[in-house]
C-alpha positions in Angstrom: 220.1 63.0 121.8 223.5 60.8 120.4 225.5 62.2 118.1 223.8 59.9 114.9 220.5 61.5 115.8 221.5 65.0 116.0 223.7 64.9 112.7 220.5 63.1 111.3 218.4 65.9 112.2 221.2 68.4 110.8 221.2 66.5 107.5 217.3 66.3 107.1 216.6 70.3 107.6 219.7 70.7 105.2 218.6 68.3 102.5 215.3 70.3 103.2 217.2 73.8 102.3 218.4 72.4 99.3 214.9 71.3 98.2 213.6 74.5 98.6 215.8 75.8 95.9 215.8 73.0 93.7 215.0 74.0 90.0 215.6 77.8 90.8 217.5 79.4 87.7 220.8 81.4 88.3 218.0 84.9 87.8 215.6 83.2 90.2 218.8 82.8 92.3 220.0 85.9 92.3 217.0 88.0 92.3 216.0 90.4 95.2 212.4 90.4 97.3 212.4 86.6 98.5 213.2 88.0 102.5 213.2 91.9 102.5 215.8 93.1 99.5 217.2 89.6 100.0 217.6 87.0 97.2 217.8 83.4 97.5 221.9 83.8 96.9 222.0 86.4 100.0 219.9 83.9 102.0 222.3 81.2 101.5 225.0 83.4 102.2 224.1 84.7 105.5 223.1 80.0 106.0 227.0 80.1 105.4 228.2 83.1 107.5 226.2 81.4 110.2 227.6 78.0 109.8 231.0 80.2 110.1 230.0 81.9 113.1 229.4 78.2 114.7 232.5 76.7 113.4 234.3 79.8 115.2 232.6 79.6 118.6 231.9 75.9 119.3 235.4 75.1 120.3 235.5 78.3 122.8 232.2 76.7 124.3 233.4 73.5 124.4 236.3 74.7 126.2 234.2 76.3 128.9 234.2 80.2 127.2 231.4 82.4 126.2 231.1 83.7 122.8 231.2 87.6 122.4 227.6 89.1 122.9 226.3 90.0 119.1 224.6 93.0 120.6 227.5 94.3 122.4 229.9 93.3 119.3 228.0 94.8 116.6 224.8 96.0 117.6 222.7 93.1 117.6 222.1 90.1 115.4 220.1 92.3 112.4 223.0 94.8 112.5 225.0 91.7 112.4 223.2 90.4 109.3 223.1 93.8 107.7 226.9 93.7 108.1 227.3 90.6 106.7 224.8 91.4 104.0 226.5 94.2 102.4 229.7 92.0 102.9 228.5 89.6 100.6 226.1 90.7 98.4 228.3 91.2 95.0 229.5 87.7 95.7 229.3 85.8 92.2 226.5 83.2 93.0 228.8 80.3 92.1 231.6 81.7 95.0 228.4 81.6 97.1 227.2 78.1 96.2 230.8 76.7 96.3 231.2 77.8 100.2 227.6 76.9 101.1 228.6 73.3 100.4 232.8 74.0 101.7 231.1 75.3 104.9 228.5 72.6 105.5 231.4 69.7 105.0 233.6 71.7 107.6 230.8 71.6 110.4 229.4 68.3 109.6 233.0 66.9 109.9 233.7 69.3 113.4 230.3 67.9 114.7 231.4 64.0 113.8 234.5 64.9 116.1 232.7 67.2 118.9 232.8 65.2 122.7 229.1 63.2 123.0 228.9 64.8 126.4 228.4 68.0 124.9 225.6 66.4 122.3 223.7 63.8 124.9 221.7 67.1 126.9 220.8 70.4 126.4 224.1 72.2 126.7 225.3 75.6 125.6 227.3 73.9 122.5 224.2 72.2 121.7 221.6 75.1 121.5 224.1 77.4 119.6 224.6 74.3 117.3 220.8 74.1 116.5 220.4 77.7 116.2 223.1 78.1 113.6 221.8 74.9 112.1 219.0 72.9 111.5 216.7 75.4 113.1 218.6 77.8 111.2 217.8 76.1 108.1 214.1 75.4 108.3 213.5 78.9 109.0 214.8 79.9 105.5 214.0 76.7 103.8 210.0 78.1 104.5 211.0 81.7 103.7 212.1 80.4 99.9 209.3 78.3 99.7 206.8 80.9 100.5 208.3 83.1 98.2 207.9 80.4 95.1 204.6 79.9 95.9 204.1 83.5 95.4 205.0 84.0 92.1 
């Protein structure tokens, strides 16, 4: 995969996440039970811790280091989730929207500039890129639309 391919396939799951909560009001937005107690707003704020999270390891992979262990750290990706949850939960959904989008330009623009070598195969800064991505993205793109299908 090149580099125009892979931030092709970013921008098409994204676009896709956006899609999925196009037309939603600010109460449909901010109201609890589309994943768990979760609302739309808490989905797209744990999209945008993860898009953090990538943004703060790719350059340690990229320079050969490891990423702490999530389970070792804080007791595993849920507890990690949960953390973040809680962090973020009375976040005004406007705050959350505005670095959804500030986020998102900071990796796209950190992806433009990453080395192709570390884009062209199936490396360690490629896999955590498509995790915290575009597979990243899908997955809750589906959650939200099962959810408005529901009601």
């Amino acid at each position: 995969m090149d580099k125009p391919q892979l931030l092709k396939k970013i921008d098409d799951a994204w676009t896709d996440l956006l899609d999925s909560i196009a037309g939603l009001t600010d109460e449909q937005m901010t109201h609890p039970g589309v994943a768990g107690n979760w609302s739309v707003k808490d989905i797209l704020a744990h999209v945008s811790t993860w898009e953090e999270e990538a943004l703060k390891f790719l350059p340690l992979i990229l320079e050969g280091g490891r990423p702490p262990r999530y389970s070792v750290t804080y007791g595993g990706i849920d507890a990690f989730n949960a953390q973040t949850f809680e962090k973020n939960r009375a976040q005004p959904l406007a705050k959350v929207l505005n670095e959804l989008e500030k986020t998102h330009r900071r990796l796209i623009a950190f992806v433009e500039k990453a080395p192709d070598e570390a884009i062209a195969t199936e490396t360690r800064f490629r896999r955590r890129l498509r995790f915290d991505t575009y597979r990243h993205y899908a997955e809750h793109a589906e959650m939200i639309r099962a959810w408005r299908e529901k009601d």
